[in-house]
TORKOLNU-921035 format. One record per residue (C-alpha): x, y, z. Coordinates in steps of 0.5 Angstrom, whole numbers, always signed. Example, Ala and Ser with C-alpha at 12.3 -4.5 7.8 and 13.67 -1.06 7.14 Angstrom:
BEGIN
<x->+25	y->-9	z->+16>
<x->+27	y->-2	z->+14>
***
This chain:
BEGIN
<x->+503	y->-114	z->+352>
<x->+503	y->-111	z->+345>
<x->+496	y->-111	z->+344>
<x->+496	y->-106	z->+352>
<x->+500	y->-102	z->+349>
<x->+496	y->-101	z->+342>
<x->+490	y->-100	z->+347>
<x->+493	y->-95	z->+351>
<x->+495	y->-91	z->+345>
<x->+489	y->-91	z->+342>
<x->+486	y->-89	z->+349>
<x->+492	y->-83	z->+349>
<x->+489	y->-81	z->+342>
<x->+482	y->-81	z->+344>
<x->+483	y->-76	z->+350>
<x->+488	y->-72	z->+345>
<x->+482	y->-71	z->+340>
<x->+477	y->-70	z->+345>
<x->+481	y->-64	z->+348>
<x->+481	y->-61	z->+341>
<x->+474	y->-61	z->+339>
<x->+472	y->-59	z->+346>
<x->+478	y->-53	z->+345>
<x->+475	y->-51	z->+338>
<x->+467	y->-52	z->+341>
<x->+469	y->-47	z->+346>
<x->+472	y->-43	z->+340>
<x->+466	y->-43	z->+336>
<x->+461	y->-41	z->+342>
<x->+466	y->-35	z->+343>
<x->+466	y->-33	z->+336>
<x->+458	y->-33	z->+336>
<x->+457	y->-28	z->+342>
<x->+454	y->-21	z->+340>
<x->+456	y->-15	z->+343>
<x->+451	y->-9	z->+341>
<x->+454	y->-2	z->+346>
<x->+450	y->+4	z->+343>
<x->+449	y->+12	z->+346>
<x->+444	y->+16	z->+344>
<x->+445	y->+20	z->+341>
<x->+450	y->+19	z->+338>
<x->+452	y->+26	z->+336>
<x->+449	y->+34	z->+339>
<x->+451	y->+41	z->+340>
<x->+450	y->+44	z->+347>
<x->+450	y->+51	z->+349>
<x->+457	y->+52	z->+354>
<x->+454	y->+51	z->+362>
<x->+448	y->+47	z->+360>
<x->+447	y->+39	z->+360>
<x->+444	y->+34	z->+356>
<x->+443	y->+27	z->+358>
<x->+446	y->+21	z->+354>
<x->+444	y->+13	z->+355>
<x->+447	y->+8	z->+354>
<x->+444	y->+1	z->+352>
<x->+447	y->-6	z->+352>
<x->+446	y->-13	z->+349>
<x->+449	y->-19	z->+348>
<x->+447	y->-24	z->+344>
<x->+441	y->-20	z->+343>
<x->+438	y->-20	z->+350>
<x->+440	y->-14	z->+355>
<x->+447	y->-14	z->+359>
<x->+449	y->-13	z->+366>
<x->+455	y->-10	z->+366>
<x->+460	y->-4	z->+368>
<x->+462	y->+1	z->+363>
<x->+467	y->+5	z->+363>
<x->+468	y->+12	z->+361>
<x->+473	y->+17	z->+357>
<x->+472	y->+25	z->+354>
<x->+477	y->+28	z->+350>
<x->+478	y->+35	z->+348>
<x->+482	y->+40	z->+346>
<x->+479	y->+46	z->+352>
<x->+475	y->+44	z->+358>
<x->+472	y->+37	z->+356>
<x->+467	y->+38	z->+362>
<x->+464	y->+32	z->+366>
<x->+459	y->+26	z->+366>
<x->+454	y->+24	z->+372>
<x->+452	y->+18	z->+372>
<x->+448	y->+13	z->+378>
<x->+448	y->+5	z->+380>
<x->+457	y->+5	z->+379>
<x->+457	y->+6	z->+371>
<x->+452	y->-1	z->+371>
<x->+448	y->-2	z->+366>
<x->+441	y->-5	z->+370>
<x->+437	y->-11	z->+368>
<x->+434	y->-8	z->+362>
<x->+441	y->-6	z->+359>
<x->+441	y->+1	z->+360>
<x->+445	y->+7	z->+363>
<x->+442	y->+14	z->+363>
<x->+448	y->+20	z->+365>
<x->+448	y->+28	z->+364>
<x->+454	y->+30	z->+360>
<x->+455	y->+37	z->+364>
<x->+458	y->+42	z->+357>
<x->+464	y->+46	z->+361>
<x->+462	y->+53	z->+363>
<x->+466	y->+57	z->+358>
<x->+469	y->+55	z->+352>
<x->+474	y->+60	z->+348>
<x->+472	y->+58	z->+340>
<x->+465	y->+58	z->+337>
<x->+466	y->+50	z->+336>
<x->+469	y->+46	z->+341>
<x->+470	y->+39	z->+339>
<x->+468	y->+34	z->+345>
<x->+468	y->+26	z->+344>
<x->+465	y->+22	z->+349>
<x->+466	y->+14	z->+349>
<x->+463	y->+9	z->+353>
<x->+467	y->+3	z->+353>
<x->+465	y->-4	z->+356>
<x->+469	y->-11	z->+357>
<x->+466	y->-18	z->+355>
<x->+470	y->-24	z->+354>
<x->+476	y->-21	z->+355>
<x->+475	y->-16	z->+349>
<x->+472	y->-10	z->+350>
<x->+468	y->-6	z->+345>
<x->+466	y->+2	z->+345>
<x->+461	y->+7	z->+343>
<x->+462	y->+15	z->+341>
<x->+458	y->+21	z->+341>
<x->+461	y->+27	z->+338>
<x->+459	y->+33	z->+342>
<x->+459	y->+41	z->+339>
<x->+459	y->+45	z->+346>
<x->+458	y->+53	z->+343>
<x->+459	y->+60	z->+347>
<x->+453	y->+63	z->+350>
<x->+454	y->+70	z->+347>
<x->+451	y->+77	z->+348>
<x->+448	y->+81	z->+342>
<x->+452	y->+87	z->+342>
<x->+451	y->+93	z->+337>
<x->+455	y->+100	z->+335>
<x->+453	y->+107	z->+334>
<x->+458	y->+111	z->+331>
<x->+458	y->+119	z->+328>
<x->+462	y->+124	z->+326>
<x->+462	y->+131	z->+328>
<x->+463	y->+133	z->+320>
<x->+461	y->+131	z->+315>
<x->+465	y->+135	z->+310>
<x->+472	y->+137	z->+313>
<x->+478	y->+141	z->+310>
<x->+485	y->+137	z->+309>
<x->+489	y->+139	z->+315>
<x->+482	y->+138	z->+320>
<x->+482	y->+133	z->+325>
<x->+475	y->+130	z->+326>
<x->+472	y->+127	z->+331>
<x->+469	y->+121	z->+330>
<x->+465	y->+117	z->+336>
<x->+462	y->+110	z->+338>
<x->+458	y->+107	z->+343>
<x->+458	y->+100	z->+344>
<x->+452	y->+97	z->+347>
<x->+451	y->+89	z->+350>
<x->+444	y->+87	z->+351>
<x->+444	y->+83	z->+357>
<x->+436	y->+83	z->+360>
<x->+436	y->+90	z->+357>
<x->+441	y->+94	z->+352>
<x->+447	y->+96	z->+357>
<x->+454	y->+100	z->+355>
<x->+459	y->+96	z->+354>
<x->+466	y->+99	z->+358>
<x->+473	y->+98	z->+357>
<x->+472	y->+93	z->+350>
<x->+477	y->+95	z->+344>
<x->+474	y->+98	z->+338>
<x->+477	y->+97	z->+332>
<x->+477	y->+102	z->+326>
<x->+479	y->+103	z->+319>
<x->+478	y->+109	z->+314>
<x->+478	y->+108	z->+307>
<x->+481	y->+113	z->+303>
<x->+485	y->+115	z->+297>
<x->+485	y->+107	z->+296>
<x->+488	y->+105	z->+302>
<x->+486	y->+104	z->+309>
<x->+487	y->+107	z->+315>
<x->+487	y->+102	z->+321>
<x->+486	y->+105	z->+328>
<x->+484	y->+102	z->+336>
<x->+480	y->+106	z->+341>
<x->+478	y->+103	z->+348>
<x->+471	y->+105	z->+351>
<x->+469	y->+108	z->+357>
<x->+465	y->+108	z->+363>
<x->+460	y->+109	z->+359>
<x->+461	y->+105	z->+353>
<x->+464	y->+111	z->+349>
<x->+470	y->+112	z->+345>
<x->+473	y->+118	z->+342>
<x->+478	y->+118	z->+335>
<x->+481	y->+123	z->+332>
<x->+482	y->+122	z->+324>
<x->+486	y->+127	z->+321>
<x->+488	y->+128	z->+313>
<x->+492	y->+132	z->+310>
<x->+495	y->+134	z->+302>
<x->+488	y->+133	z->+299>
<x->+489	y->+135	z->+292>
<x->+481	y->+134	z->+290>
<x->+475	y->+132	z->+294>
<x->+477	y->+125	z->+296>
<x->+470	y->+121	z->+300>
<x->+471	y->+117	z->+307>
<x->+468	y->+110	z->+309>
<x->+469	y->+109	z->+316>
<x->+468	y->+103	z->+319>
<x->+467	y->+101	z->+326>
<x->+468	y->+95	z->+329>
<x->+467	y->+90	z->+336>
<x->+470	y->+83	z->+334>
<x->+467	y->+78	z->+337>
<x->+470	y->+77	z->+345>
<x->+470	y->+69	z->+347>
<x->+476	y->+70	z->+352>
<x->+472	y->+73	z->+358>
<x->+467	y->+70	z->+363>
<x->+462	y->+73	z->+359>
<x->+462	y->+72	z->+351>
<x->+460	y->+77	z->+346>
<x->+458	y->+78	z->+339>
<x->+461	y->+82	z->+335>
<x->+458	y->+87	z->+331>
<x->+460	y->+94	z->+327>
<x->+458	y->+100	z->+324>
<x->+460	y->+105	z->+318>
<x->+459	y->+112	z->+316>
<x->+463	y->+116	z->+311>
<x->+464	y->+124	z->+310>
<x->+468	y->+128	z->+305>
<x->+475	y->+132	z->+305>
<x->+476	y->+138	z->+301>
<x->+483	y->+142	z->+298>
<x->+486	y->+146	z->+304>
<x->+486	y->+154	z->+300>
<x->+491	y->+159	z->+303>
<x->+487	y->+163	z->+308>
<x->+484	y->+157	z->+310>
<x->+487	y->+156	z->+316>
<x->+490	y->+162	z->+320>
<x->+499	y->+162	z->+321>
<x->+500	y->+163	z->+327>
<x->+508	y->+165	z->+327>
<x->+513	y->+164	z->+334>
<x->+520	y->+166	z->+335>
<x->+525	y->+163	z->+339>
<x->+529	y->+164	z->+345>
<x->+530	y->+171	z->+347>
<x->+526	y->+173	z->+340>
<x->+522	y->+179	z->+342>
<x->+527	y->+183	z->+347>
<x->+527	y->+187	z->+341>
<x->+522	y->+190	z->+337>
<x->+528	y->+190	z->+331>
<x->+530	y->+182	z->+333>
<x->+522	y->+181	z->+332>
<x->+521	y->+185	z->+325>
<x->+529	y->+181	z->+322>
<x->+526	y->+174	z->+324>
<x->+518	y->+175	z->+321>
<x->+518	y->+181	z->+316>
<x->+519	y->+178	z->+310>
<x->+517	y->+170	z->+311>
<x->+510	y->+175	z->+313>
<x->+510	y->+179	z->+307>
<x->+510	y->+173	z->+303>
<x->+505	y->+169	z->+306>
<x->+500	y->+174	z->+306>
<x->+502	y->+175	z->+298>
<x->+501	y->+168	z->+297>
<x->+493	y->+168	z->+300>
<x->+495	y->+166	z->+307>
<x->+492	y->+169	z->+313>
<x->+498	y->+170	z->+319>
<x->+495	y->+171	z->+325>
<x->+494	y->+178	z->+329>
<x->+495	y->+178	z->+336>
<x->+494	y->+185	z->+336>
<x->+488	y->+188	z->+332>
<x->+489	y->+195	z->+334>
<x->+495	y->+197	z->+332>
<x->+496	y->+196	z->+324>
<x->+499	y->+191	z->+320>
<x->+500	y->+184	z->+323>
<x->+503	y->+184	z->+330>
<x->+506	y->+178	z->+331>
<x->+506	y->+173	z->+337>
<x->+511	y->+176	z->+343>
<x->+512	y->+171	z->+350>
<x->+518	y->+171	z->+355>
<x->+518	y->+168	z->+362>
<x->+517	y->+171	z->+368>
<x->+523	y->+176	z->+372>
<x->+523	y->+172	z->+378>
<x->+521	y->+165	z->+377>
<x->+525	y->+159	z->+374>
<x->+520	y->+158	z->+367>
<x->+522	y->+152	z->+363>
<x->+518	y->+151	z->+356>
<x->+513	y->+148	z->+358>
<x->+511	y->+154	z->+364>
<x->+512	y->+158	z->+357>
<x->+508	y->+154	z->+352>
<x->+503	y->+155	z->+357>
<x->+503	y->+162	z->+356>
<x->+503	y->+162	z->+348>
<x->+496	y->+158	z->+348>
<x->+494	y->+162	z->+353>
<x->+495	y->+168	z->+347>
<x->+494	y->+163	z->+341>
<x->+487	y->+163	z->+344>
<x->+485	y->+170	z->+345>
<x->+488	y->+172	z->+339>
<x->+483	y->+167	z->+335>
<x->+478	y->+170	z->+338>
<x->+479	y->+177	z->+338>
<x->+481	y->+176	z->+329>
<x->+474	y->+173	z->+330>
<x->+475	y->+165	z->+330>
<x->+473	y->+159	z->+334>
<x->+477	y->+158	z->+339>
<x->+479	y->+152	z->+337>
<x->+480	y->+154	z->+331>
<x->+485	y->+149	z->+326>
<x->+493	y->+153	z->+325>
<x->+499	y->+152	z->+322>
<x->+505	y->+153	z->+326>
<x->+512	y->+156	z->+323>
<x->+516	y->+156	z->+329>
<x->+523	y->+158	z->+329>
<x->+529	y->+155	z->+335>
<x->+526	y->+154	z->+342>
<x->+519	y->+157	z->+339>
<x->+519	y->+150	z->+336>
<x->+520	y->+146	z->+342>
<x->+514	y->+150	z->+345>
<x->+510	y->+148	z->+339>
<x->+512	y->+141	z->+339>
<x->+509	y->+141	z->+347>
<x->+503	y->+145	z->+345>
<x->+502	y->+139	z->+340>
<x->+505	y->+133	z->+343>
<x->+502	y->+134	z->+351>
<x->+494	y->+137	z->+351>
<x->+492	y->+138	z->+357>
<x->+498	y->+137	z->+361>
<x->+499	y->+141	z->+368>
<x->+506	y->+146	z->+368>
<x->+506	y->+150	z->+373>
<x->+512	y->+148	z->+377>
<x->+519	y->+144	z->+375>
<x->+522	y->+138	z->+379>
<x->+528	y->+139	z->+380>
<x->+530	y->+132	z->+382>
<x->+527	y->+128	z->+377>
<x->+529	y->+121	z->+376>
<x->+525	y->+119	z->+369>
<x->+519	y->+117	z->+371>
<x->+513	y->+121	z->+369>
<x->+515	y->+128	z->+367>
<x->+519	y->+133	z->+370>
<x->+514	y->+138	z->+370>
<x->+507	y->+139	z->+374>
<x->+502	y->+143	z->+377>
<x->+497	y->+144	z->+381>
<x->+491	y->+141	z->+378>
<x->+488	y->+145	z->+373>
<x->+491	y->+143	z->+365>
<x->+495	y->+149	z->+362>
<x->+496	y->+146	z->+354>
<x->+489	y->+148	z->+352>
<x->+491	y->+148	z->+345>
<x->+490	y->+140	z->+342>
<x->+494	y->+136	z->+337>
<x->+487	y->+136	z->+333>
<x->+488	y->+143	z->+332>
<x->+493	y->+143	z->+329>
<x->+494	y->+141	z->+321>
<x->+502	y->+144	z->+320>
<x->+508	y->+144	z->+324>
<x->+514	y->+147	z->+320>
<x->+520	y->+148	z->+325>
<x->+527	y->+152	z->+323>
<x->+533	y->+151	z->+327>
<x->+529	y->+147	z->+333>
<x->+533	y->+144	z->+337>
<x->+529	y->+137	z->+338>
<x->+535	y->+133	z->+340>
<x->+539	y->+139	z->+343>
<x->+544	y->+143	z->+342>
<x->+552	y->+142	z->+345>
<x->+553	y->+144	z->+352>
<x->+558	y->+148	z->+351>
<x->+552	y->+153	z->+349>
<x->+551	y->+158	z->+354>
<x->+548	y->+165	z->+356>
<x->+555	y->+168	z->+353>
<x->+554	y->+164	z->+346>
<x->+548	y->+166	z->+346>
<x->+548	y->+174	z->+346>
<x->+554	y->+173	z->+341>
<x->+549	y->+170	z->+337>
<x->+543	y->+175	z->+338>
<x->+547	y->+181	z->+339>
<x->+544	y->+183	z->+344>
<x->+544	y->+185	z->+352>
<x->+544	y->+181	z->+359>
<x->+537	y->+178	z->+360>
<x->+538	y->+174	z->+366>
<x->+530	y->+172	z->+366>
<x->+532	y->+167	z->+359>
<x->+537	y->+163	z->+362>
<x->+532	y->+158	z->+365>
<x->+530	y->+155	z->+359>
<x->+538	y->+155	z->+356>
<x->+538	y->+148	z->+360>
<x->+532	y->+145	z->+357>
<x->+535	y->+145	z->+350>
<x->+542	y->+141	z->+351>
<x->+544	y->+134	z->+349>
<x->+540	y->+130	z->+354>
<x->+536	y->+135	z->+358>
<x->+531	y->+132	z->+363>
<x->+527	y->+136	z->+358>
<x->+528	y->+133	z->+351>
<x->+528	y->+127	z->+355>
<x->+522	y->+127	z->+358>
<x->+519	y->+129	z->+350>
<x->+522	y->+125	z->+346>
<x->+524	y->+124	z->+339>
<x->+518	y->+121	z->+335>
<x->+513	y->+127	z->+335>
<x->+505	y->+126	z->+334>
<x->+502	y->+122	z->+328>
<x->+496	y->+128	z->+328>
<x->+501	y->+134	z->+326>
<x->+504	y->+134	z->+319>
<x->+511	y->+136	z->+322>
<x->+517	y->+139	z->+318>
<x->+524	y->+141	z->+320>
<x->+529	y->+146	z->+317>
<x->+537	y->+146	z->+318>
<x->+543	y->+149	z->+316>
<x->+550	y->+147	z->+316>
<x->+555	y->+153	z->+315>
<x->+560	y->+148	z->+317>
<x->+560	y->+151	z->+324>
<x->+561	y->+146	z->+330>
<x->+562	y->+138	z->+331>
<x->+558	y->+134	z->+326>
<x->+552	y->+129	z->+328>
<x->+547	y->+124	z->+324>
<x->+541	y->+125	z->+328>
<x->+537	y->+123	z->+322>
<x->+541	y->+116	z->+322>
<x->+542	y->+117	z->+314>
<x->+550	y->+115	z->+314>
<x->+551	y->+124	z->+313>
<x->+553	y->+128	z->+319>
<x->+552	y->+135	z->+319>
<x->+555	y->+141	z->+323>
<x->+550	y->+146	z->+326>
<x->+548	y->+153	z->+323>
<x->+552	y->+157	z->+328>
<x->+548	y->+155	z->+335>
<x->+544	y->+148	z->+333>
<x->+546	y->+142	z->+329>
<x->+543	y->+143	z->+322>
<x->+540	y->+135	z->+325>
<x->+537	y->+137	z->+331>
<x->+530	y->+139	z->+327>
<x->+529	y->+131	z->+325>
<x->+524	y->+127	z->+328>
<x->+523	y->+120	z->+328>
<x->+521	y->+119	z->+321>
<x->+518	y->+127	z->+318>
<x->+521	y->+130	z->+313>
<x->+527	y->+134	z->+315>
<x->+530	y->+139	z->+310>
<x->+538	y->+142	z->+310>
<x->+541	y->+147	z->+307>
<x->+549	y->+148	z->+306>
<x->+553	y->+154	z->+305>
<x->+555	y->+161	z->+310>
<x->+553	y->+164	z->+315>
<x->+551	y->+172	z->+314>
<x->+553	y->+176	z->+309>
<x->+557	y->+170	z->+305>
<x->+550	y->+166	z->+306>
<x->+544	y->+165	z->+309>
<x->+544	y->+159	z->+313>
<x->+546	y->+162	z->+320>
<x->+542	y->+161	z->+325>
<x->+537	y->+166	z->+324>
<x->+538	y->+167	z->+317>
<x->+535	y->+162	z->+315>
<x->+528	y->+164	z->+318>
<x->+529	y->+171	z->+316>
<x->+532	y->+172	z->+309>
<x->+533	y->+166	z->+306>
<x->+528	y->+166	z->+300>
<x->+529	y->+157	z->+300>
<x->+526	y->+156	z->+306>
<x->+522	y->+162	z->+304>
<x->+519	y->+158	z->+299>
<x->+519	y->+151	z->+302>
<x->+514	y->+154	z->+308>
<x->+509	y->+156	z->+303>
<x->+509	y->+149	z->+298>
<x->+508	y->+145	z->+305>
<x->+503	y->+150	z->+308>
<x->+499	y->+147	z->+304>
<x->+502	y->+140	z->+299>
***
């Protein structure tokens, strides 16, 4: 019985054993399979929209393998796609050929691709990578850029034009793309942005002003490279350089326009400009004539209709059409560059000339409800006097945020001193506090005018902060000494009395007041 029981156990032990080294057999003959999964090639660049073909070898233990491979393309944009045939198997031979299709629009110039192959053997999986580079099909591009001068005077606008162009089969105008401009200056850059046109043109308007010597200009035009559309473009650009000369007095004719009701005397019309006159011409300044058969300067004189409604753009209209007239007639272009010295209302209208080119103006709406403008027209631009034209704008008492409403047709007589004038009274509601008028302009004014506005305070009326400096002001009799101010130009105050204690009244101020006198002709020029 116990030798039995010996035999069994060494029977049981046996077995045991058996099993383990078949176990460890078995382990042996997984360890000595050979995998080898490769993808040719292993790394390519392609153009966006094309295709490439890969393939795919398999071989385990050296001998080609049949199997099913598995596929995964990862990227950051559009990864594009594989076609493969017989299901993803590789066939007898171990191979597998597919076409990588690159995504039809990739937006940088390298979008990384990784395509991995991977396939299962033995319960273990192995994988093969190809890094793929997809670039963007881009048009050549080309820019053209011109000046109209190649020397101008500081206070001058010049007009710079680009052409863009794309060659696709042939050299086509590239419309609506943004151009990017720098002026190198003094130093310092001048960064600005125009848009082509239906035909590939684009318009920039330079202006440059307070040159004390002669200063040269590098511009420099560019259209960056475009990756963002259906069609992709190379960017490209293009530079010219001209030069800016000292502004002289004389250069640039003054051009004088008087405020509200300014001129419905002779005598109002002399008091306002005499003096201011007769110092510009002393100082070399050549103040415009706008009537060369009368001696002396005859200064420039507008009102409204008798039997019409006439806002300030109707009016500005008028004075545009005078301005050019009197260029021509005193021998000018007439786009001739100005200087403008504009005194109350005759600022506003000044302001329109410069800030509202082209615009149309015949007619106000009544029932405007602050979309668009209050005024319009009958199709024909009436501002025929551009910003471009224009080098300096000094205002003195212009109402450009308003007067109070309690200025009316009484107030203003008083002020004035003179008679009923009905056909004046439609322009006294474009210059209160928030009128659709001063509404519809704005308080910022145009980067291509050098503005600058004059105050007084005579300690007359409520003080406001227009200028956002923390010091309220009062008015000069008739307009807040802050209401000249616009958003970031120079604005000068002068505190004291109204005539004959001072000279900071309304119309003091332009008349007889030698510091704005003064002030005038260092800014006509510096």
């Amino acid at each position: 019985m116990e030798r039995k029981v010996i035999i069994l156990l060494i029977a049981v032990l046996s077995i045991f054993l058996l099993a383990i080294s078949l176990n460890e057999l078995k382990g042996k003959k997984r360890e000595h399979i050979e995998v080898e999964l490769n993808i040719t090639p292993p790394r390519f660049s392609i153009q966006e929209g094309k295709s490439r073909e890969i393939e795919i070898e398999l071989k385990v233990n050296n001998m080609p393998y049949v199997a099913k491979i598995n596929w995964s393309i990862e990227s950051g944009g559009n990864t594009g796609k594989l076609v493969f045939k017989n299901e993803s198997f590789t066939g007898i031979d171990g191979k597998l050929k597919a076409i990588y299709y690159a995504p039809q629009d990739v937006d940088e110039m390298e979008q990384k691709v990784k395509i991995t192959a991977k396939v299962e053997i033995n319960g273990k999986v192995y994988n093969a990578i190809c890094n793929v580079t997809v670039y963007p099909h881009l048009y050549q591009t080309l820019i053209e850029i011109d000046a109209k001068k190649q020397k101008m005077i500081a206070g001058e606008t010049n007009m710079l034009q680009a052409r863009l162009f794309v060659f696709i089969d042939r050299w086509l105008p590239l419309t609506n793309k943004t151009v990017k401009w720098k002026f190198y200056v003094n130093n310092k850059t001048i960064e600005k942005v125009s848009k082509t046109d239906s035909l590939g043109i684009t318009k920039i308007p330079f202006f440059f002003s307070n040159a004390k010597e002669n200063i040269s200009v590098v511009a420099e035009a560019t259209f960056e490279r475009n990756l963002s559309g259906e069609i992709d473009f190379d960017g490209c650009s293009a530079n010219l350089s001209f030069n800016i000369v000292p502004e002289k007095p004389g250069d640039f004719p003054v051009v004088l326009i008087h405020g509200w009701g300014g001129n419905i005397a002779d005598a109002l019309l002399n008091f306002t400009w005499w003096n201011l006159t007769k110092k510009l011409i002393a100082n070399g300044f050549k103040v415009l004539d706008f009537d060369i058969t009368k001696p002396g300067i005859q200064w420039l004189s507008y009102e409204p209709g008798w039997f019409e409604e006439h806002h300030i753009p109707w009016i500005a209209a008028r004075v545009c059409e005078k301005i050019q007239n009197a260029l021509i007639l005193n021998g000018y272009p007439p786009n001739q560059t100005i200087d403008i010295v504009a005194h109350s209302m005759g600022g506003l209208i000044a302001r329109f000339i410069a800030e509202h080119y082209m615009a149309d103006v015949d007619y106000w709406n009544k029932s405007w409800n602050g979309i668009g403008y209050p005024w319009y027209g009958d199709g024909d631009a009436d501002i025929t006097i551009s910003p471009f034209q224009i080098d300096d704008l000094i205002v003195i008492g212009t109402p450009c945020h308003g007067v109070p409403p309690n200025i009316n047709e009484s107030l203003l007589r008083s002020i004035i001193r003179y008679a009923y004038f009905p056909w004046w009274i439609a322009q006294v509601p474009d210059m209160i506090y928030g009128s659709p008028f001063l509404e519809a302009m704005g308080y910022e004014g145009t980067d291509l005018v050098d503005y600058y506005g004059i105050g007084g305070d005579i300690g007359f009326g409520q003080p406001v902060d227009f200028d956002g400096d923390g010091i309220a002001h009062r008015s000069d009799g008739l307009c807040p000494a802050e209401s000249p101010y616009l958003e970031g130009r120079p604005l000068y105050i002068l505190e004291g009395a109204a005539w004959p204690v001072g000279k900071e009244d309304h119309m003091s101020l332009i008349a007889i007041n030698d510091k704005v006198h003064e002030y005038i002709i260092q800014h006509l020029i510096n």
